[in-house]
Residue frames as qw, qx, qy, qz and C-alpha x, y, z in Angstrom:
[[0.444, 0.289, -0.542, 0.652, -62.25, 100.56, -9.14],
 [0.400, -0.270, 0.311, -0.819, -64.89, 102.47, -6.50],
 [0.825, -0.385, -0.031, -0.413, -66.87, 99.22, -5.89],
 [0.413, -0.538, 0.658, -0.326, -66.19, 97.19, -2.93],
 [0.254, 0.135, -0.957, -0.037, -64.18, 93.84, -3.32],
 [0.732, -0.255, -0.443, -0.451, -67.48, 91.55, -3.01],
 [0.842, -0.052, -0.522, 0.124, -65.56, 88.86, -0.47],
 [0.612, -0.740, 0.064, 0.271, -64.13, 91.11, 1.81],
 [0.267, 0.883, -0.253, -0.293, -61.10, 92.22, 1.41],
 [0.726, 0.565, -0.387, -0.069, -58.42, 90.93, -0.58],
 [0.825, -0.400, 0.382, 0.116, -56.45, 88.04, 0.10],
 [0.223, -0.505, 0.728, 0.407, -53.30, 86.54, -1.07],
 [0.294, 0.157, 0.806, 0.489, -53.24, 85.39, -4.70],
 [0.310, 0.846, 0.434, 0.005, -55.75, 88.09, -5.75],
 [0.548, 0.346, 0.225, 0.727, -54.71, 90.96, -8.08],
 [0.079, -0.642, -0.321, 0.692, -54.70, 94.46, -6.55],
 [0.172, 0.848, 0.452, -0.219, -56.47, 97.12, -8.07],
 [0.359, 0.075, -0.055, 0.929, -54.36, 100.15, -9.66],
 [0.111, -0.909, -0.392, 0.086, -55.41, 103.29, -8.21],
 [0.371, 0.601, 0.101, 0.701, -55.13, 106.88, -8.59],
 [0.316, -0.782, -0.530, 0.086, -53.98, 109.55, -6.10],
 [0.203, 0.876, -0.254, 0.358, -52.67, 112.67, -5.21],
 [0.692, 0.227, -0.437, 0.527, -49.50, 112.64, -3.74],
 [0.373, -0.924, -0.083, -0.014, -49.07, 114.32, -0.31],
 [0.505, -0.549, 0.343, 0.572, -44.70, 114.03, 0.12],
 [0.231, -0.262, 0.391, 0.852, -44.37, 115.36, -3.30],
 [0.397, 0.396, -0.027, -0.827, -46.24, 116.74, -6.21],
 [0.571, 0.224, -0.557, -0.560, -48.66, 115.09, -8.87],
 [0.723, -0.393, 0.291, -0.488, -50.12, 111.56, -8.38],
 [0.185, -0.362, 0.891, -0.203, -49.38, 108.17, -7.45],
 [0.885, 0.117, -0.112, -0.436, -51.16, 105.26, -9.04],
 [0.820, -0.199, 0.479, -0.241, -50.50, 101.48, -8.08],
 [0.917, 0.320, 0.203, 0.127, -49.37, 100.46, -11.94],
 [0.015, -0.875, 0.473, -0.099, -46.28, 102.64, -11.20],
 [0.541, -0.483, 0.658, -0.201, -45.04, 99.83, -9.47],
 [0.856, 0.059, 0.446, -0.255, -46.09, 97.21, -11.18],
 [0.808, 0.522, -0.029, 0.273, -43.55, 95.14, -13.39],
 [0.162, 0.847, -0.270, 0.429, -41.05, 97.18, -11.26],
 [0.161, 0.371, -0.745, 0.530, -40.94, 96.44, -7.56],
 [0.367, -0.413, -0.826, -0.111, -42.95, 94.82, -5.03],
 [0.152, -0.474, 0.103, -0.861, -45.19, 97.58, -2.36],
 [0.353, -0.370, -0.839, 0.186, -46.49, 97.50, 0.63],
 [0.275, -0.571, -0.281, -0.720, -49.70, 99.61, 0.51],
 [0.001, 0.148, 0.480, -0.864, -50.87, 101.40, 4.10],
 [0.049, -0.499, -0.447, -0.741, -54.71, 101.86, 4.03],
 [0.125, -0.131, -0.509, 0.841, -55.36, 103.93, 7.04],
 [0.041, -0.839, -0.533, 0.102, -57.93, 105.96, 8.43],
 [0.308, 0.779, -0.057, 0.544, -57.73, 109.50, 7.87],
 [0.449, 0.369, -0.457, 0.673, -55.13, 111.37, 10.19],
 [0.658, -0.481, -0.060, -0.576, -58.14, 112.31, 12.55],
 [0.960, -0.078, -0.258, -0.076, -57.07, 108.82, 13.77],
 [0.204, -0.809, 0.521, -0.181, -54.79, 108.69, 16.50],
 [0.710, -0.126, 0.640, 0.264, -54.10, 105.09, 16.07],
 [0.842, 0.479, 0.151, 0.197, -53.93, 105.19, 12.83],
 [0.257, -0.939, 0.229, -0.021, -51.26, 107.74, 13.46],
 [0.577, -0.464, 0.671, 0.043, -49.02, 105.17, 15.53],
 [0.815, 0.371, 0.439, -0.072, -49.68, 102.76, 12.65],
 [0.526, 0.850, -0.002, 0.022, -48.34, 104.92, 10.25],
 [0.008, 0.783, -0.597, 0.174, -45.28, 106.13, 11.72],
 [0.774, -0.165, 0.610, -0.039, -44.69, 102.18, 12.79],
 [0.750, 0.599, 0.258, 0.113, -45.06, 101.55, 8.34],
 [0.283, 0.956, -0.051, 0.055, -42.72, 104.48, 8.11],
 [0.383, -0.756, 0.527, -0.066, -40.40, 103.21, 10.65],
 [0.870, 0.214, 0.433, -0.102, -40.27, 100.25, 8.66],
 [0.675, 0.732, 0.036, -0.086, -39.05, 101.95, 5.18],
 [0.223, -0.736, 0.632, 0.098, -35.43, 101.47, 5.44],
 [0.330, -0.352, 0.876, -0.023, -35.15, 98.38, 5.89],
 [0.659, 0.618, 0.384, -0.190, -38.23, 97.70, 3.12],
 [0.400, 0.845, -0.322, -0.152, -35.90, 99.36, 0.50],
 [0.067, -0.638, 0.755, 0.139, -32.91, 97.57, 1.39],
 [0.624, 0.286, 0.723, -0.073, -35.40, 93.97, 0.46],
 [0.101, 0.207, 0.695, 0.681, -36.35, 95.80, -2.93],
 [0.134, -0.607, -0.783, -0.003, -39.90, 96.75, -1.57],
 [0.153, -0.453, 0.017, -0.878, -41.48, 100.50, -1.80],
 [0.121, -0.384, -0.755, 0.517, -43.73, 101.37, 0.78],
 [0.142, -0.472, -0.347, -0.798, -47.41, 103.48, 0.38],
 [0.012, -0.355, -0.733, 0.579, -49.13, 105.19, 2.82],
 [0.039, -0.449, -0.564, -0.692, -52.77, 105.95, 2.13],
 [0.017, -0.370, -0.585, 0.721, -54.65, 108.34, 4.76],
 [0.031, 0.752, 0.619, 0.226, -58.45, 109.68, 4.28],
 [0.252, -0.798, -0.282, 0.469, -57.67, 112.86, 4.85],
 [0.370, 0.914, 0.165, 0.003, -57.67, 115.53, 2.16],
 [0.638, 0.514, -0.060, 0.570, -54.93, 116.50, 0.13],
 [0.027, 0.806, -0.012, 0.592, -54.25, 119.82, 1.80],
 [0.618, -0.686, 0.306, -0.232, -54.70, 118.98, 5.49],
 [0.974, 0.217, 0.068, 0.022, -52.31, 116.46, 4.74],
 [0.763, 0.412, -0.147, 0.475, -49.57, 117.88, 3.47],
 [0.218, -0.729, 0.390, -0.519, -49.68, 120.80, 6.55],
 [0.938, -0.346, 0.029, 0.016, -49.63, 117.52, 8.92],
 [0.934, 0.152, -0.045, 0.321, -46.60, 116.00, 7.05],
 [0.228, 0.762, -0.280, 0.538, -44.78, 119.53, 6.77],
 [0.425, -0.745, 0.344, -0.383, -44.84, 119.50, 10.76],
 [0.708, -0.355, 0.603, -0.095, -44.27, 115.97, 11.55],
 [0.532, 0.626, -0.520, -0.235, -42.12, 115.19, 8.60],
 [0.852, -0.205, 0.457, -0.155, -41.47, 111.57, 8.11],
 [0.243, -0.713, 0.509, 0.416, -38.48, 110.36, 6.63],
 [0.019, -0.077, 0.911, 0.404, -38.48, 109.13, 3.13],
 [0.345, 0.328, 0.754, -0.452, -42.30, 108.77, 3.45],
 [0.247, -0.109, -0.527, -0.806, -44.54, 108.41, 0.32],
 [0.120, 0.392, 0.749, -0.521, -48.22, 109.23, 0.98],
 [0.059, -0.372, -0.784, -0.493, -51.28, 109.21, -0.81],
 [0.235, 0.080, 0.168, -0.954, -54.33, 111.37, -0.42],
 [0.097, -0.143, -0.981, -0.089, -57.44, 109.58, 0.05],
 [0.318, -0.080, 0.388, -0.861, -60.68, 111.33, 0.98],
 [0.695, 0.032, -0.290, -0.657, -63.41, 109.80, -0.80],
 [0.642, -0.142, 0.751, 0.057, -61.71, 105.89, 0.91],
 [0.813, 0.446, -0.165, -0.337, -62.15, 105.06, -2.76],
 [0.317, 0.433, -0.840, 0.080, -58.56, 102.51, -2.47],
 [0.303, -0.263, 0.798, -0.450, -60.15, 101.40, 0.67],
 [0.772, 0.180, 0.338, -0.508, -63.40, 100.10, -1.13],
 [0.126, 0.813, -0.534, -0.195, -61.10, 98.60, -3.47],
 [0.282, 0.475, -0.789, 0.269, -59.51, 96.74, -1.76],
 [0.596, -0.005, -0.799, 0.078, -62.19, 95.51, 0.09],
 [0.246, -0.026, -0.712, 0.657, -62.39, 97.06, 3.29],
 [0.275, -0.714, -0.640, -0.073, -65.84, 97.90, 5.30],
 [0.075, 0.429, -0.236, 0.869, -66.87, 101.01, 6.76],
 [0.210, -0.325, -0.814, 0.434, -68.50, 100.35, 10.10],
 [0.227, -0.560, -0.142, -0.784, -71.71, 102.10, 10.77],
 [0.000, 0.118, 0.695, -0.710, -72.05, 102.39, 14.80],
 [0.597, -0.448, -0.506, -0.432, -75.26, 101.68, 16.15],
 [0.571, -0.584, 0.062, -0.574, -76.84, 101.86, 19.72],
 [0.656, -0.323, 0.658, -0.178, -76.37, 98.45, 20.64],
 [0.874, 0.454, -0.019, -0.170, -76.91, 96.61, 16.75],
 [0.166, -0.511, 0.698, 0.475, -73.46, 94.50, 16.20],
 [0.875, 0.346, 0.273, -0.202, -73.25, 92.96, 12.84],
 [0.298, -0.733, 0.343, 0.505, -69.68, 92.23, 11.90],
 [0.218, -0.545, -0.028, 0.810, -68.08, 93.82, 10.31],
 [0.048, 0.565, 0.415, 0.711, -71.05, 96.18, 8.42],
 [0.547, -0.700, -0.364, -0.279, -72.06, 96.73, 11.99],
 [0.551, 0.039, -0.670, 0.496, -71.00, 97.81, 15.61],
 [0.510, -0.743, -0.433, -0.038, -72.93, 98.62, 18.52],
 [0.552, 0.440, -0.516, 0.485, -71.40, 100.87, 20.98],
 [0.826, -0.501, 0.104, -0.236, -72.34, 99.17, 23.53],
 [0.940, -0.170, 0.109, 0.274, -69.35, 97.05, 22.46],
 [0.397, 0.579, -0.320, 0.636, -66.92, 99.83, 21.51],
 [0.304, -0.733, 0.420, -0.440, -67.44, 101.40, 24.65],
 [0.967, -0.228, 0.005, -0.113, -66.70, 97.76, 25.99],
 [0.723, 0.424, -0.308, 0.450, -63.00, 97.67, 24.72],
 [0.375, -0.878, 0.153, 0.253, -60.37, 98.33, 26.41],
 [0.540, 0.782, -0.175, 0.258, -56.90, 99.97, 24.81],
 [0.665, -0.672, 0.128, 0.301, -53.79, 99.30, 26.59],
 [0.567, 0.616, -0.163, 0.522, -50.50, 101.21, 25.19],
 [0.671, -0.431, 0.106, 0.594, -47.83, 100.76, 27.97],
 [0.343, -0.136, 0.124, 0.921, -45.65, 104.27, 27.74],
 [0.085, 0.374, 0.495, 0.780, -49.06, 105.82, 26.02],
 [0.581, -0.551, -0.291, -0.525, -52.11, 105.53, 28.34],
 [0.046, -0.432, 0.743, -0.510, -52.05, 105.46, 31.84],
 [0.542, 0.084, 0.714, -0.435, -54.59, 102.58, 31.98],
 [0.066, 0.189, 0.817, 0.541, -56.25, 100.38, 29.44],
 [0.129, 0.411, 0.211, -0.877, -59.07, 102.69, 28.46],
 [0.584, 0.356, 0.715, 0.144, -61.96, 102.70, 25.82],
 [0.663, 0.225, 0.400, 0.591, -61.38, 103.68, 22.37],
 [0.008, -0.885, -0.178, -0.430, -63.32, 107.25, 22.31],
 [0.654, -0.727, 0.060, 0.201, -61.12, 107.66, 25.93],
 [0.807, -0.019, 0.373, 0.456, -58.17, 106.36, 24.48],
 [0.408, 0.782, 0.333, 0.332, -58.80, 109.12, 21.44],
 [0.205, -0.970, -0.113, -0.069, -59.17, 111.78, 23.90],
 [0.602, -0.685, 0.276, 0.304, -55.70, 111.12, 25.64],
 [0.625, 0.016, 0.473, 0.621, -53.48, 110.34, 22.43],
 [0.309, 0.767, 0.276, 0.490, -54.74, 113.46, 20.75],
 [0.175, -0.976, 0.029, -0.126, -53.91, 115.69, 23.53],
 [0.714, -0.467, 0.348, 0.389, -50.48, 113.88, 24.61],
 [0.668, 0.157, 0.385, 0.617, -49.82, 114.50, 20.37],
 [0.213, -0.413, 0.013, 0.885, -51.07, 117.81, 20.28],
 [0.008, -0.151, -0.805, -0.573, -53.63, 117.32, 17.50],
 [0.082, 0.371, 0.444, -0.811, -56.32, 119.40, 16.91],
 [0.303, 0.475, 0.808, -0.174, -59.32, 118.78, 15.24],
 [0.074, 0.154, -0.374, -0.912, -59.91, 120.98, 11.69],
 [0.569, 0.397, 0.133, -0.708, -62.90, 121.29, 9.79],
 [0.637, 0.330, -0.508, -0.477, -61.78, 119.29, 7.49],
 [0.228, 0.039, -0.963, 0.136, -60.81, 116.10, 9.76],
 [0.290, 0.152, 0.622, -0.711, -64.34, 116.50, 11.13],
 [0.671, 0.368, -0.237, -0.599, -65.59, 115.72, 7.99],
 [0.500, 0.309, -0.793, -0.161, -63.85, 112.67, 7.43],
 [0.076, -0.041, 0.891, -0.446, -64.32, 111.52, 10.96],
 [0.568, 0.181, 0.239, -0.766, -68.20, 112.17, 10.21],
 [0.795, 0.350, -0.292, -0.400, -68.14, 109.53, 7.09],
 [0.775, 0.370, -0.508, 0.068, -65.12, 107.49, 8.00],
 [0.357, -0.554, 0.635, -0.402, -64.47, 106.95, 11.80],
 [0.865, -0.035, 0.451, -0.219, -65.82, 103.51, 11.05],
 [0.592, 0.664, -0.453, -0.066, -63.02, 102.65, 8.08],
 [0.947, -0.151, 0.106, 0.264, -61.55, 99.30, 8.67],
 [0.174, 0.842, -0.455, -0.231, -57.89, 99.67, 7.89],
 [0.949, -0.157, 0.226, 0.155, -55.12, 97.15, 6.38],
 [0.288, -0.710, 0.545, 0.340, -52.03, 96.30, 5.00],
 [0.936, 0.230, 0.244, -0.104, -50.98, 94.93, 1.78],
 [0.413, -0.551, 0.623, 0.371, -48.13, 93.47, 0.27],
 [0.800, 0.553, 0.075, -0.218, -47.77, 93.05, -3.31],
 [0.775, 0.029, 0.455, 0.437, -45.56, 91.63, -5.53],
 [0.108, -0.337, 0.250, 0.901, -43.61, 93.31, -8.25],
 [0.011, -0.269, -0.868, -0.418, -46.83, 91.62, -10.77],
 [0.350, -0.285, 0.143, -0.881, -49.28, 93.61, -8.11],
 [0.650, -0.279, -0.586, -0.396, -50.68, 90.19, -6.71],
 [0.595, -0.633, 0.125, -0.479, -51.53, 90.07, -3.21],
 [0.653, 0.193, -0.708, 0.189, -48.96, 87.97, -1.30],
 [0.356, -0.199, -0.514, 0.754, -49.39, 89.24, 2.69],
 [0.210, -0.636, -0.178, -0.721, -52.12, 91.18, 3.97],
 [0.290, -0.281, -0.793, 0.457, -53.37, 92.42, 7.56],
 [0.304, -0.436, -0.252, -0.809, -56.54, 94.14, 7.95],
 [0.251, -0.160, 0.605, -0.739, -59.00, 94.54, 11.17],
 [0.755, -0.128, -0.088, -0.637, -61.86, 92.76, 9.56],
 [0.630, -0.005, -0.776, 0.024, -61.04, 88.95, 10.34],
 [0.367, -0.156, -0.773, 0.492, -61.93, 87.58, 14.45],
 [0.330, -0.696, -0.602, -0.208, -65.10, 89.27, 14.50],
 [0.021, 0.893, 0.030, 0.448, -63.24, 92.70, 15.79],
 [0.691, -0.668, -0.005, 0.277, -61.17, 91.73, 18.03],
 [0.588, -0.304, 0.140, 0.736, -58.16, 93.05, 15.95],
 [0.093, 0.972, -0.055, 0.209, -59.96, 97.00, 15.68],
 [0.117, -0.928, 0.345, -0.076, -56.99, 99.35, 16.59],
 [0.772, -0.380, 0.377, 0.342, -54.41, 96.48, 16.37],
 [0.655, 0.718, -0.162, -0.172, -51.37, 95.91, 13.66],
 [0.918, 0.223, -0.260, 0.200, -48.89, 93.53, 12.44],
 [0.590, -0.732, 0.160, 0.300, -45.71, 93.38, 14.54],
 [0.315, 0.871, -0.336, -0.169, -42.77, 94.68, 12.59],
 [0.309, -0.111, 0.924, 0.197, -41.50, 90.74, 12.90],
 [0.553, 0.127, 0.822, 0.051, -44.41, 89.63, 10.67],
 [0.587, 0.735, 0.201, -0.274, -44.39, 92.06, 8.29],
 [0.150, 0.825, -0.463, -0.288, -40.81, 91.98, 7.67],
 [0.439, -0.175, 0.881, -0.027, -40.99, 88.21, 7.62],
 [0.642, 0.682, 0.343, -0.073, -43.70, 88.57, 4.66],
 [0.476, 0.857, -0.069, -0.183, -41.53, 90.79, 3.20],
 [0.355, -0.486, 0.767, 0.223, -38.50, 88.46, 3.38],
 [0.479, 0.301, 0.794, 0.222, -40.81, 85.84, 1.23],
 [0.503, 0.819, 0.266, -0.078, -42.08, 88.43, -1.38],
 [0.180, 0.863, -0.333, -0.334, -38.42, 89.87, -1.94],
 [0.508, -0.254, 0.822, -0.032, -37.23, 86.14, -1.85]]
């Protein structure tokens, strides 16, 4: 289960993993063959909460779960960020209905496939590589968020202070191992086979910090509850 999908990550018509984790919205853990033979899921792997996009991301997945339920379809959110710091987050900025996994080690994320970027000076090699010569190159535009399209370590700065989010010991760990965690989305069936995925590694990085518009995921999930 800990080694990393050879091909990248998983695509449609491949079988997801089952994994094991701790639960952060309630007690004990949460494993992937829960589901399976039951309902179809659409699995969140995030970066760890450190991650002001991933953040937005989340709460976007979360904002989502209504209308997921009323299709048949659970929803998981997985975040790298220890069990503990985790569940003080969630206490404050409680999110309705939300189930959420506890993910430090990324062990779902290798899984499933996904790359952890190691930053380099100027070295791109996607996506095992990324210079940041070419992060610092982006630019982040979030009309209502940022008062200018801004690069991503910029971008950071402002969306952590506008949320109030302050930087623990323990998200300083994660950010130390995992600031370079691809994230994605999958959709499974009730059988657990990939039917709908969206992840950052495809176009050679142009779609870091993006995510699916909440038309094309609910348009997958019209053809998986279908």
């Amino acid at each position: 289960m800990t080694e990393l999908h050879v091909d990248g990550p998983l695509q449609p018509g491949d079988r997801a993993p089952n994994i094991v984790l701790d639960a952060i919205t309630r007690q004990g853990k949460i494993a992937l063959d829960d589901f399976r033979g039951h309902s179809p899921i659409l699995v969140g792997l995030f970066r760890g909460l450190h991650c002001p996009f991933c953040r937005r991301h989340i709460a976007a997945q979360a904002q989502l779960d209504v209308a997921l339920r009323e299709k048949g379809i659970e929803s998981l959110t997985v975040v790298n960020t220890p069990i503990e710091r985790a569940r003080l987050y969630f206490r404050y900025h409680p999110l309705p209905n939300l189930l959420a996994a506890s993910d430090p080690e990324r062990i779902s994320h290798r899984a499933f496939g996904l790359p952890n970027l190691e930053f380099t000076e100027s070295e791109t090699e996607w996506p095992r590589k990324m210079g940041m010569n070419a992060v610092m190159s982006m630019r982040m535009a979030l009309p209502g968020e940022l008062p200018e399209p801004m690069d991503p370590i910029a971008a950071a700065d402002v969306l952590n202070a506008k949320d109030g989010y302050e930087m623990t010991e323990a998200d300083q760990r994660m950010a130390a191992t995992g600031t370079g965690q691809l994230f994605g989305q999958f959709l499974l069936d009730r059988e657990g086979i990939v039917r709908w995925s969206f992840t950052e590694v495809p176009e050679g990085g142009r779609r870091m910090f993006g995510a699916p518009t909440s038309q094309e995921l609910m348009s997958a999930a019209s053809q998986v509850a279908g």
